[in-house]
C-alpha positions as CSV (number, residue, x, y, z in Angstrom):
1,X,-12.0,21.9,-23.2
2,X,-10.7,25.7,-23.3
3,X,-6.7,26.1,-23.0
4,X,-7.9,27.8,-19.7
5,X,-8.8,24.3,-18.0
6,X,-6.1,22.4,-18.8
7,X,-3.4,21.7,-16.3
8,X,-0.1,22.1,-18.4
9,X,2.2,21.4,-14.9
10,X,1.5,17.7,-13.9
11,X,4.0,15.2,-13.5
12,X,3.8,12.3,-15.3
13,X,6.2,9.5,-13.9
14,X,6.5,5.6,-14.4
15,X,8.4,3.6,-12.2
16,X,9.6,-0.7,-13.7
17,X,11.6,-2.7,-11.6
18,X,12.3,-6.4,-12.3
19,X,14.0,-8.7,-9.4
20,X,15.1,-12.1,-10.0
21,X,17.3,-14.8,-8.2
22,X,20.5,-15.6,-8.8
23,X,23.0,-17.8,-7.3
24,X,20.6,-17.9,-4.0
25,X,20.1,-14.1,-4.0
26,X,17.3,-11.7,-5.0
27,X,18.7,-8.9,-7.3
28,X,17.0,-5.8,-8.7
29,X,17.5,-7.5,-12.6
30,X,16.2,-4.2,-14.0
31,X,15.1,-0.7,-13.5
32,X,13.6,2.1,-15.7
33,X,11.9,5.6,-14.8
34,X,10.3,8.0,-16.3
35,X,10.1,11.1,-14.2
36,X,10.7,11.8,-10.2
37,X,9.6,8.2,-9.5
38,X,12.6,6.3,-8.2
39,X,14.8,3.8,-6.2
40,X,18.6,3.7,-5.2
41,X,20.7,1.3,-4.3
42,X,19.5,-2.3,-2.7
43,X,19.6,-3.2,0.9
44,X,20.0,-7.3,1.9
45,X,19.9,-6.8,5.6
46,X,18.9,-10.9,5.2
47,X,21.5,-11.6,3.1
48,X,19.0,-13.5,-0.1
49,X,15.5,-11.2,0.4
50,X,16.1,-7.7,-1.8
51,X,14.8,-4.5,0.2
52,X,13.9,-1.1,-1.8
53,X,12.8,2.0,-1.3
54,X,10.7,3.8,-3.3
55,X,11.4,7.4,-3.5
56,X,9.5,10.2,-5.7
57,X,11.4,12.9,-5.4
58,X,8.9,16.2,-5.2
59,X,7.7,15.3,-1.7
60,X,3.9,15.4,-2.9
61,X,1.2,14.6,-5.5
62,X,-1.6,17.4,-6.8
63,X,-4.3,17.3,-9.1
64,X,-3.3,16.0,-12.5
65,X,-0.2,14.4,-11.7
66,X,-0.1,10.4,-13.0
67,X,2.1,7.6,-10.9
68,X,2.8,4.3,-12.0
69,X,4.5,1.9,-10.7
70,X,5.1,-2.0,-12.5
71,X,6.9,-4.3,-10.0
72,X,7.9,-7.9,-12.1
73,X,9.1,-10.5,-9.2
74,X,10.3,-13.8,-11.1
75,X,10.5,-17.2,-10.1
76,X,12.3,-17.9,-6.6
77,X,13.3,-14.3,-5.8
78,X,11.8,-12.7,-2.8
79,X,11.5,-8.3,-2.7
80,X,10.2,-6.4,-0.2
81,X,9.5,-2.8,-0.8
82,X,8.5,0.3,1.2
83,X,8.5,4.0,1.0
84,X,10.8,6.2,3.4
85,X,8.1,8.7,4.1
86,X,4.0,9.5,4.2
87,X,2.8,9.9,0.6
88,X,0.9,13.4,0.3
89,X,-1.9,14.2,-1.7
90,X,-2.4,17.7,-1.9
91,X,-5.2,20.4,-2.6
92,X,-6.0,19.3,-6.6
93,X,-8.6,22.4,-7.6
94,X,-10.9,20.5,-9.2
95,X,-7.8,18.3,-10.9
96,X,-7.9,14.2,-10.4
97,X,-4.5,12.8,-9.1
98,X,-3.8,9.2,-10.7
99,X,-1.5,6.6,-9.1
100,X,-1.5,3.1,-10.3
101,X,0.2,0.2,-8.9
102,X,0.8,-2.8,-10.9
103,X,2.7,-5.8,-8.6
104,X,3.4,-9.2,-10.7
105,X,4.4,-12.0,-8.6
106,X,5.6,-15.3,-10.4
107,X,5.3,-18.8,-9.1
108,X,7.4,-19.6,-6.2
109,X,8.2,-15.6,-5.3
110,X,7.7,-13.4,-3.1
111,X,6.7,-9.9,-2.7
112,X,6.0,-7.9,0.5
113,X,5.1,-4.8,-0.8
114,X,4.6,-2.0,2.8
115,X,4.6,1.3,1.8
116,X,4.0,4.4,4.1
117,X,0.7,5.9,4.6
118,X,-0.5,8.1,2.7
119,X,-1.7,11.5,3.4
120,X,-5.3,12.8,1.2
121,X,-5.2,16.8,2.5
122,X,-8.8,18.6,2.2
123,X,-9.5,19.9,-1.3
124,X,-7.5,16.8,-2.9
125,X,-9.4,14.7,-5.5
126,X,-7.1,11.4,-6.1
127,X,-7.9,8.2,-8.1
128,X,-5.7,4.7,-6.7
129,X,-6.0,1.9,-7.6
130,X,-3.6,-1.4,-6.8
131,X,-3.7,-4.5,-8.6
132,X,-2.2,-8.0,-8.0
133,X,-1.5,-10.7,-9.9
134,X,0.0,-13.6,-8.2
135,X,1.2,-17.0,-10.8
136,X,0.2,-20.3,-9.2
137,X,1.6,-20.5,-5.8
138,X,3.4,-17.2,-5.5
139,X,3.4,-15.5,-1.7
140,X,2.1,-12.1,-0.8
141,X,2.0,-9.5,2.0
142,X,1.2,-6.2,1.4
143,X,-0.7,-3.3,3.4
144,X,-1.8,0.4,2.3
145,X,-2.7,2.9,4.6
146,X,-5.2,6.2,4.3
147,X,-5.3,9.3,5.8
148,X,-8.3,11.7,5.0
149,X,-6.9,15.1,6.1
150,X,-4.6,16.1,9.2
151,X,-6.9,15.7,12.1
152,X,-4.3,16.2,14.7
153,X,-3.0,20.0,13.0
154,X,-7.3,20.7,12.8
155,X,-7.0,20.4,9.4
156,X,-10.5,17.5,8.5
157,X,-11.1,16.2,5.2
158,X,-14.1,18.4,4.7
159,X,-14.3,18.7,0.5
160,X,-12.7,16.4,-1.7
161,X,-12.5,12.8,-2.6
162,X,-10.5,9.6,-2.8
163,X,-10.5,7.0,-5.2
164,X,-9.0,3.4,-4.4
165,X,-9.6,0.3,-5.6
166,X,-7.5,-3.1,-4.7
167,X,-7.9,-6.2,-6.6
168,X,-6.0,-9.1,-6.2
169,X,-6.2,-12.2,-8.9
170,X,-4.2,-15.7,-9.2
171,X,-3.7,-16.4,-12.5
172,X,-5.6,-13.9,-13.9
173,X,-9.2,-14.6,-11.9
174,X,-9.9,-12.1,-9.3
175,X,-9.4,-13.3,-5.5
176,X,-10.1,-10.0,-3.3
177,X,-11.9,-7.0,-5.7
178,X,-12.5,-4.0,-3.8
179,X,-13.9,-0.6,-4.4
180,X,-14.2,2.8,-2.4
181,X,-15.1,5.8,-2.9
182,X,-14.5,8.7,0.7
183,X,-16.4,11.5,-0.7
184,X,-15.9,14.4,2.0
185,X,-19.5,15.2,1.6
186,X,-20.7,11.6,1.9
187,X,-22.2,10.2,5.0
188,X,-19.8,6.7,4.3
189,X,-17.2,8.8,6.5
190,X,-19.3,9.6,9.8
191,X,-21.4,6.9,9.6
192,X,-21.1,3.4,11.5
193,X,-21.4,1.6,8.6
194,X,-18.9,3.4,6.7
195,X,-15.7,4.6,8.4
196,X,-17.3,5.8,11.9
197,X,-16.0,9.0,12.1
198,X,-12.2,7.4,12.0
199,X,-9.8,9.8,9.9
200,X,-7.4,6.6,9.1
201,X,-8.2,3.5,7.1
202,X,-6.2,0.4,6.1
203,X,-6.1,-2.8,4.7
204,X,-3.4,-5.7,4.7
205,X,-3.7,-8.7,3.0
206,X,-1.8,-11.9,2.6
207,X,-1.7,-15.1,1.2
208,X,-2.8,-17.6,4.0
209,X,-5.4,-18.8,5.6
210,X,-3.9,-20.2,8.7
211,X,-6.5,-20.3,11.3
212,X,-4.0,-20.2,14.2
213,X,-2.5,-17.0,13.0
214,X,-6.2,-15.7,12.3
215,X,-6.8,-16.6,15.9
216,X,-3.5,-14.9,17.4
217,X,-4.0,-11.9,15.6
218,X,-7.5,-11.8,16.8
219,X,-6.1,-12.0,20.5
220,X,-3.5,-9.4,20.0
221,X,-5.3,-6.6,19.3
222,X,-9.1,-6.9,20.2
223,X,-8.9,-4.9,23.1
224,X,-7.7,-1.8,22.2
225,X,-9.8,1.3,22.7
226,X,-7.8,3.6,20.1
227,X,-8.6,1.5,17.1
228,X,-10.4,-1.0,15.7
229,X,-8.9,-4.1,14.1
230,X,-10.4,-7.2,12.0
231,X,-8.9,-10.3,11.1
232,X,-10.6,-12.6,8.0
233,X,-9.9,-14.6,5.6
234,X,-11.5,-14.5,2.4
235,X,-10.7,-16.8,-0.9
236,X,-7.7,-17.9,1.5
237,X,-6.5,-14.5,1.7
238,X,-6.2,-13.1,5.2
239,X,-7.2,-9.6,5.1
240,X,-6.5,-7.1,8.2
241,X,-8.8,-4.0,8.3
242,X,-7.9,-1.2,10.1
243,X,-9.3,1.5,11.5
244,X,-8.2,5.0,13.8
245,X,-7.3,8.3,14.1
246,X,-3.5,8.5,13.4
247,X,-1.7,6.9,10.7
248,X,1.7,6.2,12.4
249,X,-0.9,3.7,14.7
250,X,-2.2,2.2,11.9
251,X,1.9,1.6,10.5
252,X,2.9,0.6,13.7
253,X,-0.3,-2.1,13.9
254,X,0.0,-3.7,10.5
255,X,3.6,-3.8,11.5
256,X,3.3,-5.8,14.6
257,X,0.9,-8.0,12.7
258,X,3.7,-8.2,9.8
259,X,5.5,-9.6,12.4
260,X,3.4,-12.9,13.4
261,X,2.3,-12.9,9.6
262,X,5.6,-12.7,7.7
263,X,7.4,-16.5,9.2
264,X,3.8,-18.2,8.3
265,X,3.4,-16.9,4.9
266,X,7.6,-16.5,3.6
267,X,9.8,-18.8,6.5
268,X,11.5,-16.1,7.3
269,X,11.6,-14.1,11.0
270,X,10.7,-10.3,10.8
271,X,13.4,-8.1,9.3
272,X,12.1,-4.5,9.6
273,X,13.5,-1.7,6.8
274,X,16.1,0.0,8.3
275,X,14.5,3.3,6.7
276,X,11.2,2.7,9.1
277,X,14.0,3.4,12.1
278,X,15.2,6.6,10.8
């Protein structure tokens, strides 16, 4: 490779954070960062459960550019964690962004991990890929959201590709593996068996497989004509695909079904981020 092709300017950033209980409460233990990938202070709007907010300071992600973020939730303690905007992907010229998401849950914890959507402009090449390893009998709700392009400013995802790939294991064999690949040139995004000419996809996932919450969820939103959602459970997982043309509907769906999810899965009534008000 010539000195001419390599990207010098990339950010390289790592994000650890460790929460454990103590006396009854969830605290954020530890916390170490390498480069504009961040979080502030704690929230306890419930008093025990631990709320961050993820921040990464330069507003965007281009080609290049390598994310990771390790979350450690130990024994008994219970985070949640969200974003307080859209993640953008920007134009990459020919350069791969990398973001990797590592979320470790430990026996009898809890994570709810709901981040933002996040944003894939035309011309961006971006590689994701979440994994999740949940300990014995260790709880999990989590969602991620996709935008291909800006439909809504005219601005379609007509070159470029995403990346993502979710996996989720319990104690270390694989649960939920998944793997796709949104080539702007690809019929996968026009197609009915691929995304159907929606701009937005999502997926939320969590560990139950109550049938009466399948069957409510079902009810909720199977009539809508502006998106399309599906309710299954797989491996006792209950996974929630979404799919539509904005991605504040999509964050406002997997919301509402946060909200009949979250008392089956942790006990606890829905206690939205205050950031998502703001």
């Amino acid at each position: 490779m010539t000195a001419a092709c390599v990207k010098t300017d990339a950010w390289q950033a790592r994000l650890e954070l460790q929460y454990e209980q103590q006396a009854g409460k969830t605290v954020l233990a530890r916390r170490a960062h390498n480069g504009p990938l961040l979080v502030q202070r704690p929230f306890y709007p419930e008093n025990h459960v631990c709320h961050s907010y993820i921040i990464h300071p330069p507003g965007g992600v281009v080609g290049g550019d390598e994310l990771q973020i390790d979350i450690q939730v130990k024994a008994d303690a219970h985070a949640l964690l969200t974003t307080p905007a859209s993640g953008k992907f920007y134009n990459s010229h020919a350069h791969t962004a990398q973001m990797t998401q590592n979320l470790n849950v430990e026996s009898a914890a809890i994570l709810e991990w709901l981040p933002q959507d996040n944003i894939f402009f035309e011309g961006s090449r971006s590689r994701l890929k979440t994994q999740v390893n949940l300990q014995d009998d260790a709880r999990f709700i989590g969602w991620e959201i996709s935008c291909l392009g800006r439909p809504l400013s005219g601005k379609l995802f007509t070159q470029g590709q995403c990346d993502q790939q979710i996996h989720l294991l319990r104690n270390g064999l694989p649960v939920l593996v998944e793997h796709g690949i949104f080539n702007a040139e690809h019929p996968i995004l026009t197609s009915n068996w691929g995304l159907g000419g929606f701009s937005v996809s999502g997926t939320l996932l969590a560990t139950t497989d109550d049938k009466t919450l399948v069957e409510n969820l079902r009810s909720c939103f199977d009539h809508s004509s502006e998106f399309k959602l599906t309710v299954t459970v797989i491996n006792d997982i209950l996974v929630c695909r979404f799919l539509g043309s904005q991605g504040e509907t999509a964050r406002k769906v997997f919301e509402q079904a946060w909200q009949l999810i979250r008392p089956v899965v942790t006990g606890n009534t829905a206690c939205s981020p205050r950031i998502w008000k703001t």
